[in-house]
C-alpha positions as CSV (number, residue, x, y, z in Angstrom):
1,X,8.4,6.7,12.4
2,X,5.7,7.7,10.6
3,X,4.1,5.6,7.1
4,X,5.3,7.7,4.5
5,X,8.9,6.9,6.1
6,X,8.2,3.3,6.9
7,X,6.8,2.9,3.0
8,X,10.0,4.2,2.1
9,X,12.3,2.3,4.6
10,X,10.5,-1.0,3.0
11,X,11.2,0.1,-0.5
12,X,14.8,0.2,0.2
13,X,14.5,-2.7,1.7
14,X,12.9,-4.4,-1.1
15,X,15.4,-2.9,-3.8
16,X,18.0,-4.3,-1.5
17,X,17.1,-7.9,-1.5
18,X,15.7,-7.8,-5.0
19,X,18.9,-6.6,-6.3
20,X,17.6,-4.0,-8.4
21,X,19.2,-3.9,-12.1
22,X,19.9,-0.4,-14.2
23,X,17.8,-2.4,-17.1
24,X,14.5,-2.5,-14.3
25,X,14.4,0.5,-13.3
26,X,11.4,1.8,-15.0
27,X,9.6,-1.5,-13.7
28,X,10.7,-0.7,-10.2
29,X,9.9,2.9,-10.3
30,X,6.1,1.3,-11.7
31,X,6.0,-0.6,-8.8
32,X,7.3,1.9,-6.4
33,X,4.4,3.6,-7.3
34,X,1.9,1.7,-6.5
35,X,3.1,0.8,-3.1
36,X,3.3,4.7,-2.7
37,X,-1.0,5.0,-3.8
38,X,-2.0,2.2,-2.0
39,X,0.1,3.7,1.2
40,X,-1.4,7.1,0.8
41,X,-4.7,5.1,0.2
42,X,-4.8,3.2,3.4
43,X,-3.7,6.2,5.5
44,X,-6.6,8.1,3.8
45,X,-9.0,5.1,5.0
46,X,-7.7,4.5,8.5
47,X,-7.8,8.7,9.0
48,X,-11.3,8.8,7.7
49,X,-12.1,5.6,10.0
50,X,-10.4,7.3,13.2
51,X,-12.3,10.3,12.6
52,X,-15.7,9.0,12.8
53,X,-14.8,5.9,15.4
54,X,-16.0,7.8,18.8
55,X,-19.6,7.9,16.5
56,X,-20.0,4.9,15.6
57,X,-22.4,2.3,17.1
58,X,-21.2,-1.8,16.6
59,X,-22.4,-2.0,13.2
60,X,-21.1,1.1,11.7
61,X,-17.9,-0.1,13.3
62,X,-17.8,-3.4,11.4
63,X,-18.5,-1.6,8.3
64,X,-15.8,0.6,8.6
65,X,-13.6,-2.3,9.6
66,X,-14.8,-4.2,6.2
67,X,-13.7,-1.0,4.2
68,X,-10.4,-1.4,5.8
69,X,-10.0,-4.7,4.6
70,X,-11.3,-4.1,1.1
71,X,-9.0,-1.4,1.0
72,X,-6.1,-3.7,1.6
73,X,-7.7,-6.2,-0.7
74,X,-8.0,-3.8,-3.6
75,X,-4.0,-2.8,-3.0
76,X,-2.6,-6.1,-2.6
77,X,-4.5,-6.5,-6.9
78,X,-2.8,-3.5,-7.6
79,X,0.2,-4.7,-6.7
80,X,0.0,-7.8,-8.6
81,X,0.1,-6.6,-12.4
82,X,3.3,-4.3,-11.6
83,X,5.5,-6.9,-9.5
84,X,4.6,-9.4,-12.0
85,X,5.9,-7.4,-14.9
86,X,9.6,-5.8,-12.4
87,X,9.4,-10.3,-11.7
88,X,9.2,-11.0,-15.3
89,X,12.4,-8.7,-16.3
């Protein structure tokens, strides 16, 4: 399976258990979204981090590591503003 279908398999997952209303739908969709950049985002990094691994020395290795992480940082806080407002309806 590759991520675009895994992100997809989790957001039916997600809808399931969440037990999506016809009245959230447009904060869903919001959300969706964002779990669909910060997916595309991350498999951006890790590419861009594979690509240049068999380079890298022990430090440059760490620092692409770090932007790994930051990138996962960073999506997690996107995520927060659009769950809180599909958790608020």
């Amino acid at each position: 399976m590759d991520d675009a279908n895994a992100v997809e398999q989790r957001i039916t997952e997600l809808r399931a258990k969440l037990q999506i209303t016809t009245a959230q739908e447009p904060q869903w969709n919001q959300f969706v979204q964002v779990m669909r950049d910060n997916a595309k985002r991350m498999d951006d990094t890790f590419q861009q981090r594979a690509q240049g691994i068999g380079a890298m020395n022990a430090e440059d290795n760490m620092a692409s590591y770090a932007q790994v992480a930051m990138a996962h940082a960073q999506g997690m806080q996107n995520l927060v503003p659009a769950f809180h407002t599909l958790y608020a309806s």
